[in-house]
N, C-alpha and C positions, 0 to 999 in steps of 0.2 A: 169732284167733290167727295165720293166716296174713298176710301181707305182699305186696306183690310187688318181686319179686327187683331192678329197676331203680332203683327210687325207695331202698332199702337202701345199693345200692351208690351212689349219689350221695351218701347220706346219710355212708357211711364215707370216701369221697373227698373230698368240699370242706372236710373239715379233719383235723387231723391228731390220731389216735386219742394222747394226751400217755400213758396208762397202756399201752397196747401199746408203745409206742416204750421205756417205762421199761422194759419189762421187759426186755428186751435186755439191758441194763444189767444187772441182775441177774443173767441168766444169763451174760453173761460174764464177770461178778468171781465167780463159782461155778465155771466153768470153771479162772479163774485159780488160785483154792484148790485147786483138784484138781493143778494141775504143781506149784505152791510144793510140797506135801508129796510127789510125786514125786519132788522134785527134791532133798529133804531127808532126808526117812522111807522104810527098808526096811519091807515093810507087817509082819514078822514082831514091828517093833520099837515098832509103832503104838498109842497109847494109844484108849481108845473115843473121845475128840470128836476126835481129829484123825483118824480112821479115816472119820468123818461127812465131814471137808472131803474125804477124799481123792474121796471119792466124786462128787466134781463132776463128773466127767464126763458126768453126766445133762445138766447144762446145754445140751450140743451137740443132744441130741433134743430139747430146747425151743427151740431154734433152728428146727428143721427144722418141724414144730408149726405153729410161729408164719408162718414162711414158707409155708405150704402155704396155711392160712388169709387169711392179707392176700392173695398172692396171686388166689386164687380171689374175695375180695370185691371186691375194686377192679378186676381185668379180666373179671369176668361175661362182659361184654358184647363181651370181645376177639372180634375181625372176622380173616380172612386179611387184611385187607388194614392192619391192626397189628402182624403179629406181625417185622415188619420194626424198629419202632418198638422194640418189647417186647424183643428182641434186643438191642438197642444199649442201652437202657436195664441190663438185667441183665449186660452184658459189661462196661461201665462202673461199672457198684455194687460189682463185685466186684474186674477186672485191675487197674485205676489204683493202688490201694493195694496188690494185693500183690505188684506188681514192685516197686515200689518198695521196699516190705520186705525183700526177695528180694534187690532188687541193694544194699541197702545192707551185706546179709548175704553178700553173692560179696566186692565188695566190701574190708571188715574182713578178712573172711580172706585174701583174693588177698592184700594188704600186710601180712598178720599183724597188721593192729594187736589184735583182740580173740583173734580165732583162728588160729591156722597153718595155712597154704595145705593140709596135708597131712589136716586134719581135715575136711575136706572132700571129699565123694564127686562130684567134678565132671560125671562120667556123667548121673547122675541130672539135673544141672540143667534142660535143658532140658523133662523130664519135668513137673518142680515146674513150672516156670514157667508151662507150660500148663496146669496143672492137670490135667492127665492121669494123674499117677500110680496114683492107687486104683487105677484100672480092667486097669492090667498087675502088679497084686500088689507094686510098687515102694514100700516101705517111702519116707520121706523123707529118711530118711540124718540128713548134719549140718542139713539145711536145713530151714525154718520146719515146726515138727513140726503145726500146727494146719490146714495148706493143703489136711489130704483131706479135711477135712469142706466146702471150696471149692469142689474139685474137684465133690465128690458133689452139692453144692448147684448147680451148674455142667449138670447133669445132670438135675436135676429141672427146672429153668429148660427144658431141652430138651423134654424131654417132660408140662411143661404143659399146652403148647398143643391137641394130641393128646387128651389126658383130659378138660380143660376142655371141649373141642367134643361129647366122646361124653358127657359125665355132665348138665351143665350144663342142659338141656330135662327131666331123670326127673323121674319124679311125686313129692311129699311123701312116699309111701311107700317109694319106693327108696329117694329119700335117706337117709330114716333109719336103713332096712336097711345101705346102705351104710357111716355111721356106725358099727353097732352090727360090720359085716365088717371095716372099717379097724381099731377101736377092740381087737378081739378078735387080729390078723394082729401089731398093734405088742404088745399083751399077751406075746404066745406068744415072740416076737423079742428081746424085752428079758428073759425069764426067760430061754430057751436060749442067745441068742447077746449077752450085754451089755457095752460096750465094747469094739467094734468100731472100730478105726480103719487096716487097712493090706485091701486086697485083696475079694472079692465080699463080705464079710462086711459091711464098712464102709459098700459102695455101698446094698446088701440095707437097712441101718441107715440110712441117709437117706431112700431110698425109702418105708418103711413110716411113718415120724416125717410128711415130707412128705405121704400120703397122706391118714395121718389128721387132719392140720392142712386138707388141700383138703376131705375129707367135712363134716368141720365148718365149714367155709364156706360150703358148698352149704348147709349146712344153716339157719345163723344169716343167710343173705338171704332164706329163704323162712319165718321161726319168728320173730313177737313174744314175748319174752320178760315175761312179768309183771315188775313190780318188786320184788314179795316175795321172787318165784323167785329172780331175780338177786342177791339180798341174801342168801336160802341156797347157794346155788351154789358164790357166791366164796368165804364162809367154809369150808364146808365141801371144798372144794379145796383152799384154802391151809392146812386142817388135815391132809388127808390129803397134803401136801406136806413139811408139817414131821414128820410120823410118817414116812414113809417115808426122811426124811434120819435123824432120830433112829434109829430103828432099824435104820437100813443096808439097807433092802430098797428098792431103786430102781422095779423094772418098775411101780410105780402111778406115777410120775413123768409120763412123759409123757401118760398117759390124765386126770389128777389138773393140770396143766398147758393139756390141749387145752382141759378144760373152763373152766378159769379165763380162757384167752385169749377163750373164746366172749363169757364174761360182760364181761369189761372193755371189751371192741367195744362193749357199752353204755354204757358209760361214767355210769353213775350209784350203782355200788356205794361199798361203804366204801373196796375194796381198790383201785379207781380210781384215787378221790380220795386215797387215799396216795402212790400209785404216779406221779400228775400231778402229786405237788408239784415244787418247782425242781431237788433234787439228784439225784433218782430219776430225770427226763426228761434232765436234763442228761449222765448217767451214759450213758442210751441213745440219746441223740443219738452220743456218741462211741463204741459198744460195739462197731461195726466196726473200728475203730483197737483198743480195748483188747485183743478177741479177737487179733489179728494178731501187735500187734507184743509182748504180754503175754508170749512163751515164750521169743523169742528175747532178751530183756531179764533173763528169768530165769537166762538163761545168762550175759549179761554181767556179771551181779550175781555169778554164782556165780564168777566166773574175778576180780573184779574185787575182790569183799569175799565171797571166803571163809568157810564156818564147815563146812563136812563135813556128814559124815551123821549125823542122831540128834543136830541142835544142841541146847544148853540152853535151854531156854525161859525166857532173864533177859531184862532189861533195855537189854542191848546188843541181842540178837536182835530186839526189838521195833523198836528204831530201826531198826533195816535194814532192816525188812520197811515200815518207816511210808516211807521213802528211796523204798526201791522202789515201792512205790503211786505217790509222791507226784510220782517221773519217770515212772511209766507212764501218770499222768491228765494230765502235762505233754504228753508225746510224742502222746499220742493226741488230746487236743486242740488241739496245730500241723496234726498229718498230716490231721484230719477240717475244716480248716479248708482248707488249701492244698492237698490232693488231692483227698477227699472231695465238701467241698462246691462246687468248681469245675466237677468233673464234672457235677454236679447243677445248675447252674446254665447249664451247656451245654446241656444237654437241654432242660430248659427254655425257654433262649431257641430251639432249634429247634423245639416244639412251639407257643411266641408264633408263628413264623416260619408255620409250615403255618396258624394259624388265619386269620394278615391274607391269608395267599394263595386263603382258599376265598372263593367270589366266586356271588354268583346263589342263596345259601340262608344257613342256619346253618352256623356254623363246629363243625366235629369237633374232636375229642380224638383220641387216636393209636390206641382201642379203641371208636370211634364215638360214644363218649357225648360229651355236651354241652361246650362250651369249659372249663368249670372241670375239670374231668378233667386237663386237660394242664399246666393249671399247678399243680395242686397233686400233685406224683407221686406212686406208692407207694412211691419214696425214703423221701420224708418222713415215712412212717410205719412204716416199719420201723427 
């Protein structure tokens, strides 16, 4: 039943998990449905299935989950003498797009073309921009409302490397303790304190998502999974996923989530093989773009094609809403193209770069592991 933990993490490295990458995609058009009816519906005025989309907000703890998770499997093996590499990698996956979103939003409004210079809290800018804000209770004002969950994931990236060195050697049995302490800390988090987005509360909500996504990576590098198992696992996850939106009860979310991410790292379930066909992968190749630039576009929509609060749910309203998808998979698929992926392809060439320079042995990876580590990143699987 046991594994060892280096031959795993090659295994999830030299190619790119297609149903994890999907699921990105998911949860950020889940996120999306949670502003659309923010942006629309007084919740007093909320009918029960669009009460269900408002709830997307869950989707940001599946964010965090997922990141904790990939992380921990593909840099195991991170070295001091990576985490220089690891750094530059994670400050590029995240700044390059969202200044840009950022300034294209100063921007509009400095010339008013979408917004008046005055709707704008300019103070705050340079806050956002760093993504600092969560951490001094700095609400985001007029500016990209989706950047503290950036910020906060900005922040687990810091303290990675830190936890990864002290966990990473426990015995199978801590691990799982561990699991079973993560799984129970984000439980209690998401009943008391649930959507979380300005100040410790927010930061608190990243951290616990985060952790429990790292425990379960520690875990699923040192755990063979049956295949039978993995075939009950995912169903029964993505049943207790669609009950918990049905019913409006969130907090089994991301525990109902962790485990499904464990399963699909195998990649041999049904909900996989769903998840890796063309439109689902394609979806989460761009889901960094769609999370970003998704809010601030719901604003342009709302200033640009009008319809109030409490719209009729006809026929016109449908087109708008199909308008707005259909610029926000455009947009997001230029920005993940010319921002995005350039970044990614920087890296890359300096990771080529460091292996033709190692000389007198085998060539490293930027976290010690063997050459294919460097070219194939954990970019490309998140």
């Amino acid at each position: 039943m046991f594994k060892h933990s280096e031959l795993d993490t090659r295994k999830l490295t030299l190619r790119e998990i297609r149903s994890l990458t999907a699921i990105r995609g998911v949860a950020a058009l889940y996120v999306m449905c949670h502003h659309i009816v923010l942006f629309m519906f007084l919740p007093s005025q909320m009918t029960r299935p669009i009460q269900r989309l408002y709830m997307g907000y869950s989707g940001v703890d599946i964010f965090f989950v997922l990141s904790g998770f990939i992380l921990t499997t593909v840099y195991l093996d991170l070295t001091p003498g990576g985490l220089k590499d690891f750094a530059l990698r994670r400050i590029l996956r995240i700044y390059p797009l969202h200044l840009t979103v950022l300034a294209a939003m100063a921007g509009m409004t400095y010339f008013s073309i979408i917004w008046p210079a005055n709707t704008a809290d300019w103070r705050t800018l340079p806050e956002v921009a760093l993504l600092v804000h969560p951490f001094f209770g700095i609400t985001h004002g007029f500016w990209n409302g989706v950047t503290w969950s950036a910020g906060v994931e900005m922040s687990c990236y810091l303290l990675f490397p830190f936890a990864l060195f002290l966990l990473r050697r426990l015995p199978i049995v801590a691990v799982a303790l561990l699991v079973l302490a993560a799984g129970y800390t984000e439980w209690r988090f998401q009943v008391i304190h649930p959507d979380q987005w300005t100040g410790w509360l927010c930061v608190q909500r990243g951290w616990h998502g985060f952790a429990l996504g790292m425990a379960l990576g520690l875990l699923a590098v040192r755990v063979t999974v049956p295949r039978v198992l993995v075939l009950i696992v995912e169903l029964a996850a993505v049943a207790v996923l669609a009950r918990s939106i049905l019913r409006v009860s969130l907090p089994p979310v991301p525990l109902a989530a962790g485990a499904l991410i464990w399963m699909l790292g195998e990649s041999i379930g049904p909900i996989a093989r769903i998840l890796s066909t063309g439109l689902f992968f394609f979806l989460g190749r761009i889901s960094f773009s769609i999370y970003l630039i998704h809010y601030p576009l719901i604003d342009v929509f709302a200033r640009l094609w009008p319809v109030g609060w409490n719209p009729q749910l006809n026929a016109m309203f449908g087109m708008r809403e199909a308008c707005y998808l259909a610029v926000l998979i455009g947009l997001s698929t230029l920005t993940n193209r010319w921002i995005e992926q350039p970044a990614q392809r920087f890296l890359r060439g300096k990771s080529i770069g460091k292996k033709r320079a190692v000389a007198g042995g085998e060539a490293q990876g930027p976290s010690g592991c063997k050459p294919e580590f460097s070219i194939l990143t954990p970019d490309r699987i998140q």
